[in-house]
N, C-alpha and C positions, 0 to 999 in steps of 0.2 A: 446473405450472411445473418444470423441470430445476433438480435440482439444481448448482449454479454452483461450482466448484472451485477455490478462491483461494490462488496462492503469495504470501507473503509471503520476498521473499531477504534474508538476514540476512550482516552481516558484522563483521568484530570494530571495537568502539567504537561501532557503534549505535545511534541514541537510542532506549532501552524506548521512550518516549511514543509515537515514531512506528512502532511495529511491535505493540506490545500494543495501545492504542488502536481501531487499525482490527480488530485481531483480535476484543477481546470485542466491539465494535459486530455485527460480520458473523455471530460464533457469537453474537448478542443475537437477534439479528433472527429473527422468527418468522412464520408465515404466517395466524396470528391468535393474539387475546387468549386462548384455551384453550391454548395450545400457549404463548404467552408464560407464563404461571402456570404450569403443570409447567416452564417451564425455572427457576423465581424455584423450586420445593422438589425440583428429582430432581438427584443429584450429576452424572446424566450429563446431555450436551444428545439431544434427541431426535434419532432415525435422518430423521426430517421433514425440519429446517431447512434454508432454502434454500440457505446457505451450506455449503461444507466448506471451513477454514482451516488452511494446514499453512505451516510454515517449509521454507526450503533453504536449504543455504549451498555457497559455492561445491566445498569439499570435501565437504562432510556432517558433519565434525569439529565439535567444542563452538565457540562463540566467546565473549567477555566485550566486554559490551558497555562504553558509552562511561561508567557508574558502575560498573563495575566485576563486574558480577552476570553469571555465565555461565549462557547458554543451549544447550539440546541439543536442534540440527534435527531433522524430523523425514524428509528427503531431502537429498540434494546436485542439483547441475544435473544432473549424470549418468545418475539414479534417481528423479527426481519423475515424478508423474505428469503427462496431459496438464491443461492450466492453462484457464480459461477469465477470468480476473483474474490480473494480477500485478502486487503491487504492491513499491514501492521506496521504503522508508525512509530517512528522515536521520539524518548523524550529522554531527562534528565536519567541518569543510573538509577537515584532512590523510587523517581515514579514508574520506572519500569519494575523496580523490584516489586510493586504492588501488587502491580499487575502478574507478576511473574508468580505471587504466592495468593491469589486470588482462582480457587481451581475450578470456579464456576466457567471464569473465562480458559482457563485452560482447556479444558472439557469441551466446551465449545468449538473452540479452534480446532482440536484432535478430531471430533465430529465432523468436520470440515476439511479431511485430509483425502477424500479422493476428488474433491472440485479440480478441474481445471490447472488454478494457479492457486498459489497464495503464497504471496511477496512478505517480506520484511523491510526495514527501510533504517539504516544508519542502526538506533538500539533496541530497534526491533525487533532486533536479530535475535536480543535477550530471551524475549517473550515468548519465540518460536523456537529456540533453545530448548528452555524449560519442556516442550509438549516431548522433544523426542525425536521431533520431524526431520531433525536436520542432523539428525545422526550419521554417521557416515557418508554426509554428504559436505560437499563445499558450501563456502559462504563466508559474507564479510560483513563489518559493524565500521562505525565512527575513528576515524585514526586513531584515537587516545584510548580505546576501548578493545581493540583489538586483542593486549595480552589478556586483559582479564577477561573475554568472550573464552580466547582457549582454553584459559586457567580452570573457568566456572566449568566450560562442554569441551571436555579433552576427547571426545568423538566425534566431534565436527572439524572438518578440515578447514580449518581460519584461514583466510587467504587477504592480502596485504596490497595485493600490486591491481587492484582493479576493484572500481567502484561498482560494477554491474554482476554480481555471478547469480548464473542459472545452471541450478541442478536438479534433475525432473522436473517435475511440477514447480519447486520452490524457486525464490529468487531473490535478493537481497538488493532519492528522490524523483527527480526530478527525472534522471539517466536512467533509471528504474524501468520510469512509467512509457518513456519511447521504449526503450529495449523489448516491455511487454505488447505496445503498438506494432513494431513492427514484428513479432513474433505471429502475430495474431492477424496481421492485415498487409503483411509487407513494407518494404523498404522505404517506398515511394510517399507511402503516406505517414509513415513515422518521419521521414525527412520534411513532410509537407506540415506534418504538426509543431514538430521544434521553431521552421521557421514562421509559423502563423503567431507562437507566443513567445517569436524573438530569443531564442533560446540557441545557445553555440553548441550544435550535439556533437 
């Protein structure tokens, strides 16, 4: 199996939960129980796993996220490599707005619509809104956020009653990134990742 190459795009106010989260799940994920155990005592993750996890952001500069704790990408748009997952974290509504009228990154994203996947996460949903992508398809954001997701993309079919929705390619934390696991590797080892980082899936 290829190893799978996952952008995570960061931008300033951020929610950690929704970008670290799916990060150690993906570098958790292993391709068996031996290789799960050296990654539980070696400081490094093995050169194996099937994930590789890198941030971008839209310059490549530091950003602080939405408590305040700065992070330092490991690309920009301009310098990542090729992606075969990309996913899109939440943060607060005004910092998504940013992002959401910043069309460098839009562009970016849209460039990025025949990959593979490319997830949104709680109000990320905003920022892959805005591209277009999710037009006629399902999809869900942050409980509180939900009307005004419909309000803003009255072409996107809001959906209310489940944290995980997958439509084509797209697909809208933590429930996210096993759902993507097991899509990608099966059951077995999505079930074997939740329980590696004590997670009730």
């Amino acid at each position: 199996m290829k190893k799978r190459k996952v952008g995570i795009l960061l931008y300033d106010f951020v929610d950690i939960l929704d970008f670290a989260g799916p990060a150690e799940v993906l570098s958790l994920t292993s391709n068996s129980k031996v290789e799960e155990a050296f990654t539980l005592y070696k400081k490094h993750l093995l050169h194996t796993r099937p994930f590789e996890v890198f941030t971008i952001t839209d310059t490549g500069m530091q950003i602080k996220t939405h408590s305040g704790i700065k992070v330092e990408p490991d690309f920009s748009i301009g310098n990542s490599p090729e992606l075969d997952i990309l996913i899109i974290p939440g943060g607060p509504l005004r910092a998504v707005q940013s992002v959401v009228k910043n069309q460098k990154i839009q562009d970016w994203i849209i460039k990025h619509s025949s990959i593979e996947y490319i997830c949104s996460i709680c109000t990320g949903a905003f920022i892959l809104g805005k591209t277009g992508l999710l037009d006629g398809k399902k999809a869900t954001t942050h409980h509180l956020a939900l009307k005004i997701l419909q309000k803003k993309h009255p072409d996107i079919r809001v959906v209310s009653d489940s944290k995980v929705v997958h439509d084509s390619r797209v697909s809208s934390g933590i429930n996210m990134t096993l759902y993507l696991v097991e899509q990608i590797m099966g059951k077995s080892i999505a079930k074997r990742t939740a329980k590696n980082i004590e997670f009730v899936h």
